[in-house]
C-alpha positions as a Python dict, from the first residue, in 0.01 Angstrom:
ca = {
    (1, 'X'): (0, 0, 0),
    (2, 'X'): (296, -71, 240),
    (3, 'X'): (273, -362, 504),
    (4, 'X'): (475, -262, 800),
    (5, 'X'): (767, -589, 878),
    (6, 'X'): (604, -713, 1198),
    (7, 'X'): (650, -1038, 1311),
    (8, 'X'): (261, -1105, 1251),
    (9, 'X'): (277, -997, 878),
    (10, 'X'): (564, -1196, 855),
    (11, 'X'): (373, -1489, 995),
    (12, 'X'): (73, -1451, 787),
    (13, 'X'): (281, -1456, 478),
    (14, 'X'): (448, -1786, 579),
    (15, 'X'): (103, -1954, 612),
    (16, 'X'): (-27, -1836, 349),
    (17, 'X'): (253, -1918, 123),
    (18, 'X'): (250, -2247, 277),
    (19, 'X'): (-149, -2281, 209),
    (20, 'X'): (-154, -2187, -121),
    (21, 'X'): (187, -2391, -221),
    (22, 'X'): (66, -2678, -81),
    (23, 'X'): (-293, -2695, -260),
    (24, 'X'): (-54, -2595, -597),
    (25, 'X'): (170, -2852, -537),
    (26, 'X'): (-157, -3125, -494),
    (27, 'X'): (-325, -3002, -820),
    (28, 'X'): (-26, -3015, -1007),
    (29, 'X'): (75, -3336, -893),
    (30, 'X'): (-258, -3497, -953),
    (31, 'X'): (-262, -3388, -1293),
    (32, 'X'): (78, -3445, -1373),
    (33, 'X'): (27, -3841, -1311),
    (34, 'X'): (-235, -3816, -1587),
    (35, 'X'): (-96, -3505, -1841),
    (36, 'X'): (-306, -3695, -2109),
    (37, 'X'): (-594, -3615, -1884),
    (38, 'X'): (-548, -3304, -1843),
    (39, 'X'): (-449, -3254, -2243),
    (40, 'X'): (-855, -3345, -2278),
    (41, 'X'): (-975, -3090, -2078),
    (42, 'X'): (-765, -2825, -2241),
    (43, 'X'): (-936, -2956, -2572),
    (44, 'X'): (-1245, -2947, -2425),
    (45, 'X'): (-1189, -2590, -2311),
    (46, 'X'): (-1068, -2523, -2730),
    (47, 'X'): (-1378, -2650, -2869),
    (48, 'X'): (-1640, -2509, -2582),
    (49, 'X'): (-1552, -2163, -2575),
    (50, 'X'): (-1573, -1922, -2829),
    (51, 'X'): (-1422, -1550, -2881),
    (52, 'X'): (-1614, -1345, -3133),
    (53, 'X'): (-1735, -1698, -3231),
    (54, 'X'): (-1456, -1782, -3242),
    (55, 'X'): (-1352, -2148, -3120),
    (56, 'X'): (-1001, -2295, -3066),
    (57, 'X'): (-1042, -2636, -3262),
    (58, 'X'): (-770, -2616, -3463),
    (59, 'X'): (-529, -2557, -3206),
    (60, 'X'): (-605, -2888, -3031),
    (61, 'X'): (-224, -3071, -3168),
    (62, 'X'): (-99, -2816, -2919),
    (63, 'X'): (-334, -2910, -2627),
    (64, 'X'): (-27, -3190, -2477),
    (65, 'X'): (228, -2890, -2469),
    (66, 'X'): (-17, -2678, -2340),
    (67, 'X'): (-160, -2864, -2066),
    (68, 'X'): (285, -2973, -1950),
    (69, 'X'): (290, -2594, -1960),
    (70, 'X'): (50, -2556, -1689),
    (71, 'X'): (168, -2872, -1504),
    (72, 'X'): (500, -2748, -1487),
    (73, 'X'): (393, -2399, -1402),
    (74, 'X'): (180, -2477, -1127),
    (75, 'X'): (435, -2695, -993),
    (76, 'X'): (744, -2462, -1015),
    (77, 'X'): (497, -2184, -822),
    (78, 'X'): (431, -2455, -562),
    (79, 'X'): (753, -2503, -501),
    (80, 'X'): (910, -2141, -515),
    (81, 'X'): (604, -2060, -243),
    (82, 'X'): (724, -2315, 4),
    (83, 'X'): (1093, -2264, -50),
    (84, 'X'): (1032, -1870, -40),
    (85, 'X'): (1233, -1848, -384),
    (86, 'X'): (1226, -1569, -579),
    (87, 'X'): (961, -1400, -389),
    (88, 'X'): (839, -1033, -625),
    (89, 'X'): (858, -1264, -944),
    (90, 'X'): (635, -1592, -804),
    (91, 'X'): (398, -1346, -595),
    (92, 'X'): (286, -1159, -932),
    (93, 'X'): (296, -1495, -1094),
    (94, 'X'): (96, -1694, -849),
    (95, 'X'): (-183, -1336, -889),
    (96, 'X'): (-161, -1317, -1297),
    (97, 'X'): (-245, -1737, -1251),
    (98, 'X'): (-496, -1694, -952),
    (99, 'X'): (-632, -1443, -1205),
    (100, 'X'): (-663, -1651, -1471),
    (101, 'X'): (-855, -1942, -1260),
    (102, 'X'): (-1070, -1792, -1118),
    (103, 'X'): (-1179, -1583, -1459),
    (104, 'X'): (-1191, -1853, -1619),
    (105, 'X'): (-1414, -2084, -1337),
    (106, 'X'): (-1668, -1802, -1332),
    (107, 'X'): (-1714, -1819, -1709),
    (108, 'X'): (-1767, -2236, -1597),
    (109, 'X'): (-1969, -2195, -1298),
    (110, 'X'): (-2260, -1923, -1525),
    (111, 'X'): (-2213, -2088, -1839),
    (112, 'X'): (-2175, -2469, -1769),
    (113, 'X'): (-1994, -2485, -2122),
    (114, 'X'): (-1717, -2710, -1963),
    (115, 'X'): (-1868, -2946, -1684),
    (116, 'X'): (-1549, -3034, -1495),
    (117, 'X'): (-1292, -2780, -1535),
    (118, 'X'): (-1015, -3073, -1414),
    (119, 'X'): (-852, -2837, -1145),
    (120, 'X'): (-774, -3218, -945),
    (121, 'X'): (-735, -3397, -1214),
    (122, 'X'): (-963, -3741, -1188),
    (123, 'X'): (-844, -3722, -790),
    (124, 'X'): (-1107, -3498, -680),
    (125, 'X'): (-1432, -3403, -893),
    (126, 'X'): (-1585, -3010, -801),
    (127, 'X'): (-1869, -2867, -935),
    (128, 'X'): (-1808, -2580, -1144),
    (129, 'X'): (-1901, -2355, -830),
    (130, 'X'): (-1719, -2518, -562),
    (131, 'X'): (-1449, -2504, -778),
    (132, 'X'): (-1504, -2088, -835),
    (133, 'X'): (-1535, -2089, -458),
    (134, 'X'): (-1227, -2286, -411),
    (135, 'X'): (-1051, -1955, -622),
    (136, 'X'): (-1213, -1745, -402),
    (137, 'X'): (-1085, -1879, -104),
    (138, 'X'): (-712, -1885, -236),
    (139, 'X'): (-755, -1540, -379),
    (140, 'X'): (-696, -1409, -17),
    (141, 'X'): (-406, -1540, 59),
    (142, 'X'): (-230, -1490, -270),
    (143, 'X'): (-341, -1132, -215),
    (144, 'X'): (-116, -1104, 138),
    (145, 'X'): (169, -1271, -58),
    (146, 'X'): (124, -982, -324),
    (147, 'X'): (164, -747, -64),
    (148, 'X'): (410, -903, 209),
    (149, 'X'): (676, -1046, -104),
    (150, 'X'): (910, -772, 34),
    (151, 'X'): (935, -820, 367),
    (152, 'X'): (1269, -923, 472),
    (153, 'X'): (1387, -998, 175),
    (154, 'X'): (1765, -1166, 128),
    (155, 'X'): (1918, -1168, -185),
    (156, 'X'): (2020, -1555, -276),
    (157, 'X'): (1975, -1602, -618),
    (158, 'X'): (2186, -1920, -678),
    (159, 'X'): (1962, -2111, -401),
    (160, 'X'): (1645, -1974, -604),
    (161, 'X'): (1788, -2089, -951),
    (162, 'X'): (1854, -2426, -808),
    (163, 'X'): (1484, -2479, -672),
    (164, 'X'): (1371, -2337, -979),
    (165, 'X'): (1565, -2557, -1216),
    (166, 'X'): (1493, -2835, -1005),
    (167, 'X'): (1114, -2810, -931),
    (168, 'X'): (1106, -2760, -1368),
    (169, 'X'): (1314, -3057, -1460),
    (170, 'X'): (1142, -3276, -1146),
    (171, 'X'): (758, -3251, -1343),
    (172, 'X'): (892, -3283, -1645),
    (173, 'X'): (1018, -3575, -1626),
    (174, 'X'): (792, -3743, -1407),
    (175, 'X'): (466, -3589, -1637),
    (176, 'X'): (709, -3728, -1948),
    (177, 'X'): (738, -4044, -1770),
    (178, 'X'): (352, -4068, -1706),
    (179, 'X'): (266, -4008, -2106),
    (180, 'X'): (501, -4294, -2185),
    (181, 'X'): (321, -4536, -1960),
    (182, 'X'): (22, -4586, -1776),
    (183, 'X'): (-2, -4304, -1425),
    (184, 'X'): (227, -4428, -1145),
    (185, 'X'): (-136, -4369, -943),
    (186, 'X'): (-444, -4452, -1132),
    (187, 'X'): (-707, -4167, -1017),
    (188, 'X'): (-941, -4303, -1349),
    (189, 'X'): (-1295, -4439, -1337),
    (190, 'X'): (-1112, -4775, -1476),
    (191, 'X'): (-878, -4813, -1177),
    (192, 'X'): (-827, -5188, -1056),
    (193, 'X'): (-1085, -5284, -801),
    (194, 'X'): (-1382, -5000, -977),
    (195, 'X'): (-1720, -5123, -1031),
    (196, 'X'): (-1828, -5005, -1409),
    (197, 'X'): (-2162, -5066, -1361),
    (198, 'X'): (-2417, -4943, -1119),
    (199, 'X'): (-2815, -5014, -1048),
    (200, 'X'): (-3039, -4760, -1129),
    (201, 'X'): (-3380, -4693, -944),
    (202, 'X'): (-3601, -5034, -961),
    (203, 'X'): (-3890, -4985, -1211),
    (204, 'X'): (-4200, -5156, -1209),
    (205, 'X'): (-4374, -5259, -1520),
    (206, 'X'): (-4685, -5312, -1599),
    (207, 'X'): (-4749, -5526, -1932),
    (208, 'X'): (-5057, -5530, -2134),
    (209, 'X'): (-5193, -5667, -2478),
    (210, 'X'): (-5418, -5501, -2748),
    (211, 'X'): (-5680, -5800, -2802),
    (212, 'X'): (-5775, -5665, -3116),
    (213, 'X'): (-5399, -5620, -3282),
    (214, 'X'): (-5182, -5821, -3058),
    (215, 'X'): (-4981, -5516, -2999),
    (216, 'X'): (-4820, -5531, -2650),
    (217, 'X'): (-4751, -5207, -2455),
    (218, 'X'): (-4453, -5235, -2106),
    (219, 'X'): (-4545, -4901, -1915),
    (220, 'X'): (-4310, -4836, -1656),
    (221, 'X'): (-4290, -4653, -1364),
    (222, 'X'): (-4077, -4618, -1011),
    (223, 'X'): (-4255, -4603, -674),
    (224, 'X'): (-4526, -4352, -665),
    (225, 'X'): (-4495, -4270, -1026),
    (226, 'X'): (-4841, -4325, -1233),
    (227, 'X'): (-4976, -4122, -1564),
    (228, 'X'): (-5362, -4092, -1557),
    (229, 'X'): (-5306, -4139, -1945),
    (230, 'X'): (-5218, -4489, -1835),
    (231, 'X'): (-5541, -4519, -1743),
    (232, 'X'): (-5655, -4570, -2127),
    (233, 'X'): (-5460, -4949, -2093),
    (234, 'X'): (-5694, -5091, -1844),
    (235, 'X'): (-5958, -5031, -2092),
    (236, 'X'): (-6120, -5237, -2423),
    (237, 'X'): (-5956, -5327, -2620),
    (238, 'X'): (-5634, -5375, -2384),
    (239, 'X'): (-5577, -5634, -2093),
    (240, 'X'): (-5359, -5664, -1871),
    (241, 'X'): (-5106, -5963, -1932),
    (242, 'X'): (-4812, -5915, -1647),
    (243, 'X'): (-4643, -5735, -1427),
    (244, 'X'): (-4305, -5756, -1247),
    (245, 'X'): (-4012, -5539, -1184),
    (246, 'X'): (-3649, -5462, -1363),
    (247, 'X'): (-3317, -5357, -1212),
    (248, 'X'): (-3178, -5114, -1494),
    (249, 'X'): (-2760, -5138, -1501),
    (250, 'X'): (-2607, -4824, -1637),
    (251, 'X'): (-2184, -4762, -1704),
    (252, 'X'): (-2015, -4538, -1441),
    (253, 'X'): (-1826, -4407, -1721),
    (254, 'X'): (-2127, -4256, -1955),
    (255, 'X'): (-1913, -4206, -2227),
    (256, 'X'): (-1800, -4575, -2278),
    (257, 'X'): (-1917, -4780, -2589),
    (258, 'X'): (-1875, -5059, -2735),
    (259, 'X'): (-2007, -5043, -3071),
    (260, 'X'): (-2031, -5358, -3316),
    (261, 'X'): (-2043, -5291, -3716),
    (262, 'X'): (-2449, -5208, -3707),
    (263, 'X'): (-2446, -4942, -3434),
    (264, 'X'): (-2545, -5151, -3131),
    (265, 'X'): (-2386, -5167, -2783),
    (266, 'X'): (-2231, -5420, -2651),
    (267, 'X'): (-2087, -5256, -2355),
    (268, 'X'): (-2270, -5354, -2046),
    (269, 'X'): (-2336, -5720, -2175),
    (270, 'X'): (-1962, -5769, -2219),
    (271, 'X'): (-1827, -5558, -1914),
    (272, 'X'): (-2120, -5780, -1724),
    (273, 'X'): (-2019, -6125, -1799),
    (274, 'X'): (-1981, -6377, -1515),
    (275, 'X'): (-1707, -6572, -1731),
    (276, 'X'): (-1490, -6245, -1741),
    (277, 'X'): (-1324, -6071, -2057),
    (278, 'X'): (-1015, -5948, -2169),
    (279, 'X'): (-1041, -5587, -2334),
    (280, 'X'): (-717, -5540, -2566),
    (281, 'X'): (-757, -5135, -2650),
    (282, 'X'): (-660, -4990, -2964),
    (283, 'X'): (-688, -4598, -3024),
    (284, 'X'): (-455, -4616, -3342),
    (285, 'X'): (-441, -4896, -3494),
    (286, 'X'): (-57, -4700, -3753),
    (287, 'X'): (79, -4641, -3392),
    (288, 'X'): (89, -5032, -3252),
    (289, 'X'): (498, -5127, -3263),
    (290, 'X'): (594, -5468, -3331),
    (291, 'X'): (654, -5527, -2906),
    (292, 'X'): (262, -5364, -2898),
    (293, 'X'): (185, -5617, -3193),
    (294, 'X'): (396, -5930, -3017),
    (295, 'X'): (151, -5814, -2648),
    (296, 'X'): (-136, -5879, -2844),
    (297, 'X'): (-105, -6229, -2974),
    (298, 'X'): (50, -6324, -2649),
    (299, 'X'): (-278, -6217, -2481),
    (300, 'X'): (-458, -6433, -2791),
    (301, 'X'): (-298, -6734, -2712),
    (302, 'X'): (-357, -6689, -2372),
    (303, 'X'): (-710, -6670, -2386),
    (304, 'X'): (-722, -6969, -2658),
    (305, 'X'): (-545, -7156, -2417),
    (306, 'X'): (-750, -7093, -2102),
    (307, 'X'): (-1061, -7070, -2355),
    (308, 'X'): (-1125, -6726, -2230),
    (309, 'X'): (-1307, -6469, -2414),
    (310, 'X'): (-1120, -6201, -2548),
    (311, 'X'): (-1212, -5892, -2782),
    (312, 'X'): (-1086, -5578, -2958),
    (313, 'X'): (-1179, -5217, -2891),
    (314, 'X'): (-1058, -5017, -3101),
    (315, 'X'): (-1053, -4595, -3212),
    (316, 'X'): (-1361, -4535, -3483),
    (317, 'X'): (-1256, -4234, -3727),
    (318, 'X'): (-1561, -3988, -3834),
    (319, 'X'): (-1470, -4028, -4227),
    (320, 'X'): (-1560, -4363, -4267),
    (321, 'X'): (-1847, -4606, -4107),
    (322, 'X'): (-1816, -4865, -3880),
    (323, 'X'): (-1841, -5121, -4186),
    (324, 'X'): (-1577, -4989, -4328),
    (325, 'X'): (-1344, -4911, -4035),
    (326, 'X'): (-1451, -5324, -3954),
    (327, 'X'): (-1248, -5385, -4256),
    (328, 'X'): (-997, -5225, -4182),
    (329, 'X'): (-939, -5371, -3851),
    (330, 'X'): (-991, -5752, -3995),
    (331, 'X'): (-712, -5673, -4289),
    (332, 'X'): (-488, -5536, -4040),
    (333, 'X'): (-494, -5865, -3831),
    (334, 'X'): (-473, -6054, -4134),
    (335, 'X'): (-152, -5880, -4214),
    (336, 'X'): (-8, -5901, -3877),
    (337, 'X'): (-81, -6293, -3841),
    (338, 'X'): (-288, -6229, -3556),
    (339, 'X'): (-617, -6445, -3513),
    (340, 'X'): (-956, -6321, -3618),
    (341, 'X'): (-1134, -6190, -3307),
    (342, 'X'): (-1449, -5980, -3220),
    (343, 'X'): (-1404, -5627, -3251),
    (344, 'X'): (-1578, -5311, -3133),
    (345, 'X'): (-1553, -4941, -3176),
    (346, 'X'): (-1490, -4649, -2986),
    (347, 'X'): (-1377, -4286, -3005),
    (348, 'X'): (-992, -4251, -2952),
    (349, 'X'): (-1068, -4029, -2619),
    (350, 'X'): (-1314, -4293, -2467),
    (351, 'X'): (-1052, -4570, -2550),
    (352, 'X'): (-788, -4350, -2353),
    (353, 'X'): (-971, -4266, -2048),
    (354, 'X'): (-981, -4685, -2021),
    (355, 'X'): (-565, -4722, -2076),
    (356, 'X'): (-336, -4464, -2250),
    (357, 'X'): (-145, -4782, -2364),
    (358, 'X'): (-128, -4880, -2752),
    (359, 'X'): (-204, -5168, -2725),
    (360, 'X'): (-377, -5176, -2359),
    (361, 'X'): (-521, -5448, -2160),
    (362, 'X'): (-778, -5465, -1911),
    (363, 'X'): (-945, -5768, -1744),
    (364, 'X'): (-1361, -5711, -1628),
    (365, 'X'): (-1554, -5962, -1475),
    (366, 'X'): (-1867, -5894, -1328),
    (367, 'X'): (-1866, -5536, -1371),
    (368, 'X'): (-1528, -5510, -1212),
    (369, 'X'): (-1177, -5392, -1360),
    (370, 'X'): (-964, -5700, -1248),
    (371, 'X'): (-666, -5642, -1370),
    (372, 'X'): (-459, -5412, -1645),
    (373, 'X'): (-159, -5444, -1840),
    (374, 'X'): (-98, -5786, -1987),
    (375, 'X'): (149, -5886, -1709),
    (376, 'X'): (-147, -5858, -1466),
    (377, 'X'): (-360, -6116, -1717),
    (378, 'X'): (-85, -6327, -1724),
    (379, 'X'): (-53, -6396, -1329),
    (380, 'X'): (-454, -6397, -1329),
    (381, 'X'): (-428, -6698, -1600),
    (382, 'X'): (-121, -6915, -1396),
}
């Protein structure tokens, strides 16, 4: 099919170069302030989907240079839209990666294997079929650029090199930069200022005690909520004994824990505490330097000093218990000359989402993320 060169094709391929470039340029940036982020949704993506029952587990050590792959691409095809570079070659790219997203959102949006398929990063959150619809949307522009790349074309391939190289080397090192420390903008659930907690629906209760056995039964229920089998409990041998109502507090992040050596959480009772605590995170314990080791008894002897409370949460491993993985953490301490502190356990990913640092600190009083990075405790404790 053959557009003719009028100055209203012409036009229309300018916006919608423009339209799509800039919404490329925005997802790629978002993600590229968190690649780590976006490295855990291309390992949830490996161990979700299957191909002939096939899944992709074992090629999760590849997820980082996967997910910088698509960073960078997205970023490069951003860029080469707005500057008009290299038009034939970045038109059939920006369709074979169109193509690809909005496959692979349709497989989301019917099969809900992957909830969030990460297309913003932890900026914006879609549903699996906004997101599809979001592909739709962009599918019709990048279908005018397919067909308009060769109007008026110039030939100035050392300007299109340059934007090319440049655009590449730009993301890569500012996604390098962002592994190496924490996101230059922190679009995380643990971002300074976040409440972590948040009040469910009030429940009322409705207590009541078996004369007979001493057995006590709490029944439960929200506003216009009532079981006829409830009906039993105003009966002999029961009677009532109280009634009242509780505020339930659940984690924003429902994938946080806080686990102590028998299994129970400690999460919301530490992340709730009026008196405030400081959270040193530890997802590998082999990969804390001697500066990462020095951080952490600084942050001890701050919190001895101030007589602030202060714990460790650190990475649990799946081949040994928490008992074990306890003593672990208590003989590495000993060997560092750090003081004995308490300790709680985590999977590596949770622990990440929190601070990509190793060590990383984070201040929560009150349900609130105060402050992160030691530096920050330091000018909260002067």
């Amino acid at each position: 099919m053959k557009i003719k060169d009028t100055k209203l094709n012409y036009t229309l391929n300018v916006i919608s170069r423009w339209v799509v470039g800039l919404v490329f340029l925005f997802s790629s940036f978002v993600k590229g302030v968190d690649p780590m982020g976006t490295m855990f949704k291309v390992q949830d993506y490996m161990s979700s989907w299957e191909i002939f029952g096939m899944t992709f587990e074992w090629a999760h050590p590849l997820a980082g240079v996967l997910a910088m792959a698509l960073i960078c691409a997205e970023f490069v095809i951003g860029v080469m839209l707005i500057f008009n570079s290299f038009r034939v070659l970045t038109a059939w790219l920006l369709a074979l990666m169109m193509l690809f997203f909005t496959a692979t959102t349709l497989v989301d949006a019917t099969t809900d294997l992957v909830k969030d398929c990460g297309c913003f990063g932890d900026a914006i959150k879609l549903t699996n079929w906004q997101t599809f619809w979001k592909n739709i949307v962009l599918d019709v522009p990048t279908v005018w650029i397919v067909l308009t790349c060769r109007l008026r074309m110039k030939r100035r391939f050392e300007r299109d090199v340059i934007v090319l190289v440049a655009a590449l080397a730009a993301m890569l090192v500012f996604g390098i930069y962002n592994v190496r420390h924490e996101p230059v903008i922190d679009f995380r659930p643990w971002k300074v200022g976040n409440e972590m907690v948040k009040k469910q629906e009030p429940r009322n209760f409705l207590k009541y005690t078996n004369k007979e056995s001493g057995e006590e039964k709490v029944l439960e229920y929200t506003t216009g909520e009532w079981n006829e089998e409830w009906n039993l409990y105003n009966e002999e041998p029961w009677e009532f004994a109280d009634m009242g109502t509780t505020l339930a507090f659940v984690l924003r992040d429902t994938s946080f824990t806080m686990m102590d050596v028998e299994g129970h959480d400690h999460s919301l009772d530490l992340i709730l505490s009026e008196e405030g605590v400081e959270i040193v995170t530890i997802w590998d314990l082999d990969k804390v330097d001697a500066e990462g080791v020095e951080e952490i008894r600084r942050a001890m002897d701050l919190a001895e000093e101030d007589g602030s409370d202060i714990v460790i949460l650190t990475a649990t491993s799946p081949e040994v218990s928490l008992e074990t993985q306890a003593d672990i953490v208590h003989a590495w301490l000993k060997d560092h000359s750090l003081s004995w502190v308490d300790c709680y356990y985590a999977d590596d990913t949770s622990i990440k989402v929190v601070l990509r640092g190793n060590p990383g600190f984070v201040y929560v009083k009150d349900g609130v993320v105060v402050a992160k990075s030691r530096k920050a405790l330091e000018g909260l404790k002067e």
